[in-house]
C-alpha positions in Angstrom: 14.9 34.5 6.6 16.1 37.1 3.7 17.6 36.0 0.7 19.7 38.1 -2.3 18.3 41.2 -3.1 16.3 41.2 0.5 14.1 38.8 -0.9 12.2 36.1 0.9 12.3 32.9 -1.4 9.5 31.0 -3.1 9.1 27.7 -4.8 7.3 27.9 -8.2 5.1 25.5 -9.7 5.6 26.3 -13.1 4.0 24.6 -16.5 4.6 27.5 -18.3 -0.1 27.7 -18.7 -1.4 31.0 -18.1 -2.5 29.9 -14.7 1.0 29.0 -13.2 2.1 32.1 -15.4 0.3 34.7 -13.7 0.2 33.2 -10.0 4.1 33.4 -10.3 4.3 36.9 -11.8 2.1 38.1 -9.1 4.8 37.3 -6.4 7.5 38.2 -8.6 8.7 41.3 -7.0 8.4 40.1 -3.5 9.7 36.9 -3.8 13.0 35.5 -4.9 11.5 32.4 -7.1 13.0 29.5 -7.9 10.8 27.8 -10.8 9.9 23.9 -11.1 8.6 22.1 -14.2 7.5 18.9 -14.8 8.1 16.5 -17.3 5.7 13.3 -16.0 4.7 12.7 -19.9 2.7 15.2 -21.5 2.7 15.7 -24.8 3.1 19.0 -24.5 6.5 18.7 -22.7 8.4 20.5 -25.2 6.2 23.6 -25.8 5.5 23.7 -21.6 9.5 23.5 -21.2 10.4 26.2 -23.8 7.2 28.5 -22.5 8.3 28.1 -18.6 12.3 28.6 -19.8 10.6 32.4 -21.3 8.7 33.2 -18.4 11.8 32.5 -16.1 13.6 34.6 -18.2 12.1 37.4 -18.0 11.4 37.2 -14.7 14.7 37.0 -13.8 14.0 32.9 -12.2 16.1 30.1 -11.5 14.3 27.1 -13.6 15.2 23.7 -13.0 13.3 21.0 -14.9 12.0 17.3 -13.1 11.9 14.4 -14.8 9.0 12.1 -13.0 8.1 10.5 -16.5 6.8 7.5 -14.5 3.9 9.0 -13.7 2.8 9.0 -17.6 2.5 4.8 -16.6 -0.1 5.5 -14.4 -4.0 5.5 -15.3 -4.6 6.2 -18.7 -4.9 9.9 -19.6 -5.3 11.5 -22.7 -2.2 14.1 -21.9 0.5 11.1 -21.3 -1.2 8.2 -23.6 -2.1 7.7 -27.3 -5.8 8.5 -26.2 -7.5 11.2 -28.7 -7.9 14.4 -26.4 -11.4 15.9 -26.3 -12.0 18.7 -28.4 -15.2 20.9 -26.7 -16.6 24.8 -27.9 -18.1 27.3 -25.7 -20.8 25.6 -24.7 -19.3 22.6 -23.4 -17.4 24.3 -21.0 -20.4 25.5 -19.0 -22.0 21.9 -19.2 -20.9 20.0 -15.9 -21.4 16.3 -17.4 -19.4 17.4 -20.6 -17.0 19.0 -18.5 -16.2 15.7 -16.0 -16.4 13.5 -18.9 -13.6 15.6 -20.6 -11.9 15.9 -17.4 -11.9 12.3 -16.2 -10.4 11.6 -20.1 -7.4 13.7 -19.1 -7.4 13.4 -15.6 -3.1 12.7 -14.4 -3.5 10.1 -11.3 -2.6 12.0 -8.2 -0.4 14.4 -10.4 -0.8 17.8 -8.5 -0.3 15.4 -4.9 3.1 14.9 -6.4 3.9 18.4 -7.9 3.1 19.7 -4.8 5.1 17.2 -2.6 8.4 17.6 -4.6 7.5 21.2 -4.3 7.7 20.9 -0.8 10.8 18.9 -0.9 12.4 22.0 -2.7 11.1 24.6 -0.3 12.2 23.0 2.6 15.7 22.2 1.4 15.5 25.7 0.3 14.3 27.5 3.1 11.7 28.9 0.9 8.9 30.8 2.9 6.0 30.0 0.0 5.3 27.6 -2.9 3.2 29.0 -5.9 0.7 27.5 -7.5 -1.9 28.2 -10.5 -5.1 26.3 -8.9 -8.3 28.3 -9.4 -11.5 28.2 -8.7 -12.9 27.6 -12.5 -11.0 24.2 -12.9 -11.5 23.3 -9.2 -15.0 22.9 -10.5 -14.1 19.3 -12.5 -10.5 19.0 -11.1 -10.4 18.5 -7.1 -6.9 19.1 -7.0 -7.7 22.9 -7.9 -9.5 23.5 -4.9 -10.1 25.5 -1.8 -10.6 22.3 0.5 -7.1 20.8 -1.6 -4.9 23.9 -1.1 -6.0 24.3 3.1 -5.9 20.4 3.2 -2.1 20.4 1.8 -1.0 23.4 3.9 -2.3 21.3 6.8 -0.3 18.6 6.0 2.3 20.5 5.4 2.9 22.3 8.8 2.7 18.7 10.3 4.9 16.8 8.0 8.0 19.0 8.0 10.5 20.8 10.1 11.2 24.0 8.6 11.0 26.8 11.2 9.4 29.3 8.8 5.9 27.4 7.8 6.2 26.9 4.4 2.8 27.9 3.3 1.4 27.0 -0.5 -0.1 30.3 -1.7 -2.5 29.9 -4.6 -3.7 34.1 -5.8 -5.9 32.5 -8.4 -8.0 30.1 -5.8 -11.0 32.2 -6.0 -10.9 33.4 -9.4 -12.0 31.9 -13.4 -10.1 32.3 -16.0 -11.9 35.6 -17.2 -10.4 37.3 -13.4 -7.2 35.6 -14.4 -6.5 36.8 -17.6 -7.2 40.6 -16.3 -4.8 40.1 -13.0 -2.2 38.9 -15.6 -2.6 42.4 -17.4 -2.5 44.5 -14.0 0.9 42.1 -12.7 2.3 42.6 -16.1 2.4 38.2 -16.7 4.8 37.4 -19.8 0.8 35.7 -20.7 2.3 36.0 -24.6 4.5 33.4 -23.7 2.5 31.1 -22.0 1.3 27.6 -23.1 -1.9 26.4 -22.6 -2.7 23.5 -25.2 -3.0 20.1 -24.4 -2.0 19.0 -28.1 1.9 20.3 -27.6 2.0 21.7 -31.5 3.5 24.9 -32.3 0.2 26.7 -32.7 -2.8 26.1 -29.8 -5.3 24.1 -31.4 -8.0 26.1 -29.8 -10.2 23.0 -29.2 -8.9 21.4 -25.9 -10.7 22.5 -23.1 -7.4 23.8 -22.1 -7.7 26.4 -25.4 -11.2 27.0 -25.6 -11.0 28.3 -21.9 -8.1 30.5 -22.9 -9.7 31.6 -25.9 -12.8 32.5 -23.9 -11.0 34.1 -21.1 -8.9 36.5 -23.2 -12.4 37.3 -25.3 -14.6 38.4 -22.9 -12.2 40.1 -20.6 -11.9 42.7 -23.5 -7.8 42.0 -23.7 -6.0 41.3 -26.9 -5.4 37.7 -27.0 -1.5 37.0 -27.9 -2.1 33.5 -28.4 -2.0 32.0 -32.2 -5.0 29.1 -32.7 -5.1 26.4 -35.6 -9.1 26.5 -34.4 
């Protein structure tokens, strides 16, 4: 089905990160997108909100915003609670145990089973043809809700649980790539990356510490491309 300007139409999982940032740029021109972002808690809503409400701007989106603050009530993460978040270097990032121990502290009970649901909810009200979404293969590595077996497992699920007539599929362009790939298909797509939001802290200026930073911060450094982003570490 064809939408305004002969577009097809997409559901976007937007959190205004570089991840989500340049899966949705990279269907930008093919797809009439219609942006969704969360508020389940963080404490980075504010900057996430004002980073996705750029991004849609410039990409010429619809935005709309979910409140599913409940969800911040569930487990005990470092993202929705009063829990310190884990500050890690280099290093850490390449050590697995480090890396699930930082994880599991910020680990979101079953919060990219809901995103994706209510994504699905949108697209098929919508007629959408795709949802986007940021998962890659780097974080798929602590977080199973980035990965290959997640993605086909949901599309699966997908094609049984609803009725539209045009298979809603969840495409994720980043599924095989790290961060490093990622920042460098940004560049070549032409991703608003300068707006993005990647911190786990939600203060003006990325604290560069979060594993959430420090992969940014390595990404952007060895990929050789300027690094927009402004770090208090």
């Amino acid at each position: 089905m064809k939408y305004k300007n002969n577009k097809k139409k997409a559901i976007s999982v937007l959190s205004g990160g570089l991840d989500s940032t340049v899966a949705t740029s990279f269907f930008a021109k093919e797809y009439d997108i219609h942006a969704i972002t969360f508020n389940y808690g963080q404490k980075s809503l504010d900057k996430e909100i004002s980073a996705s409400n750029e991004i849609c701007k410039k990409l010429g989106m619809e935005h709309t915003i979910i409140d599913i603050k409940w969800l911040s009530n569930l487990g005990n993460s470092a993202l929705t609670s009063d829990n310190t978040i884990p500050k890690v270097n280099f290093q850490d990032i390449d050590d697995i145990e480090i890396s699930e121990k930082t994880a599991n502290k910020v680990w979101v009970p079953g919060r990219n089973v809901v995103f994706t649901a209510i994504a699905t909810s949108f697209a098929e009200s919508e007629k959408a043809d795709i949802i986007i979404v940021g998962w890659d293969k780097e974080e798929a590595v602590t977080f199973p809700d980035n990965s290959k077996e997640f993605l086909d497992s949901f599309n699966n699920l997908i094609s049984v649980g609803t009725i539209s007539d045009n298979k809603i599929k969840i495409k994720a362009p980043l599924i095989d790539l790290d961060k490093i790939e990622i920042v460098k298909l940004g560049k070549r797509v032409n991703a608003p990356m300068e707006d993005s939001y990647s911190c786990y802290l939600g203060e003006d200026k990325h604290c560069g510490v979060c594993e959430s930073c420090v992969r940014r911060k390595r990404a952007f450094m060895e990929s050789k491309i300027d690094d927009p982003t402004s770090y208090i570490e």
